[in-house]
C-alpha positions as CSV (number, residue, x, y, z in Angstrom):
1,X,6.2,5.9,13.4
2,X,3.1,7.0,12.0
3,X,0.0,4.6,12.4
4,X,-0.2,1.5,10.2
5,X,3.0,2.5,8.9
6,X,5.3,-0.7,8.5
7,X,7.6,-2.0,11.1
8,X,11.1,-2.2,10.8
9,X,10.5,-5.5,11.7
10,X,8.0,-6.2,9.0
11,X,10.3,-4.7,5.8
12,X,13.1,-6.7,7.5
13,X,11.1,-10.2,6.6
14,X,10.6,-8.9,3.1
15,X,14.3,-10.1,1.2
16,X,15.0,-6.7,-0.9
17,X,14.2,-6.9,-4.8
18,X,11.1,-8.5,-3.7
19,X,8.1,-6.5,-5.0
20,X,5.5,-5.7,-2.5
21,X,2.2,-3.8,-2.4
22,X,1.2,-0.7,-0.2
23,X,-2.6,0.6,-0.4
24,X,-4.9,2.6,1.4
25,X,-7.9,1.1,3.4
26,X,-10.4,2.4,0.6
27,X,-12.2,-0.1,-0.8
28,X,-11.2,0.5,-3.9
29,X,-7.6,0.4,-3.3
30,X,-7.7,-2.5,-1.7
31,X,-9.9,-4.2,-4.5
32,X,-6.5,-3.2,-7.0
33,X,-4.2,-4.6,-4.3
34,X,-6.1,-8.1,-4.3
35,X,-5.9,-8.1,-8.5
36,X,-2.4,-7.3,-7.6
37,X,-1.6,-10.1,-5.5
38,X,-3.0,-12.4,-8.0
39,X,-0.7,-12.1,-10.5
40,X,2.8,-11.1,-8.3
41,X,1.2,-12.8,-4.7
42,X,3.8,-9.9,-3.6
43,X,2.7,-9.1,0.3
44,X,0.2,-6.3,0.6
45,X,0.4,-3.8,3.8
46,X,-2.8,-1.4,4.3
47,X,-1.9,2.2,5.2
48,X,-4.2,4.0,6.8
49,X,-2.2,7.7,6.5
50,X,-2.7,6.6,2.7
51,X,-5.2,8.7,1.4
52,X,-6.3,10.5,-1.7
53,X,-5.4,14.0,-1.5
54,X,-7.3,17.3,-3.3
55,X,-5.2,19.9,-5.2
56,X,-7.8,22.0,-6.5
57,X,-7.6,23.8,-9.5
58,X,-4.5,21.6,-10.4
59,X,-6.9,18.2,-10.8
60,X,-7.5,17.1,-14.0
């Protein structure tokens, strides 16, 4: 299981249909999670292997 990766255990507590949120650590993301939970208070889990990747001339 890669690290901060969720559990069996922890998407067995989470009834299916159930939205929930996954973000990275960045701030940012994390801001958008909390906005998130707000509105749907659906359980958040930080990912740390979640990251923002570059692609180079296909950006934009």
């Amino acid at each position: 299981m890669s690290a901060g990766a969720p559990s069996r255990r922890d998407r067995a507590r989470t009834p299916a249909g159930k939205p929930r949120i996954y973000t990275s650590t960045a701030v940012r993301a994390r801001q958008t999670a909390e906005a998130i939970i707000q509105v749907q208070g659906a359980p958040v889990t930080m990912l740390a292997g979640l990251v923002e990747a570059g692609i180079g001339g296909l950006e934009g």
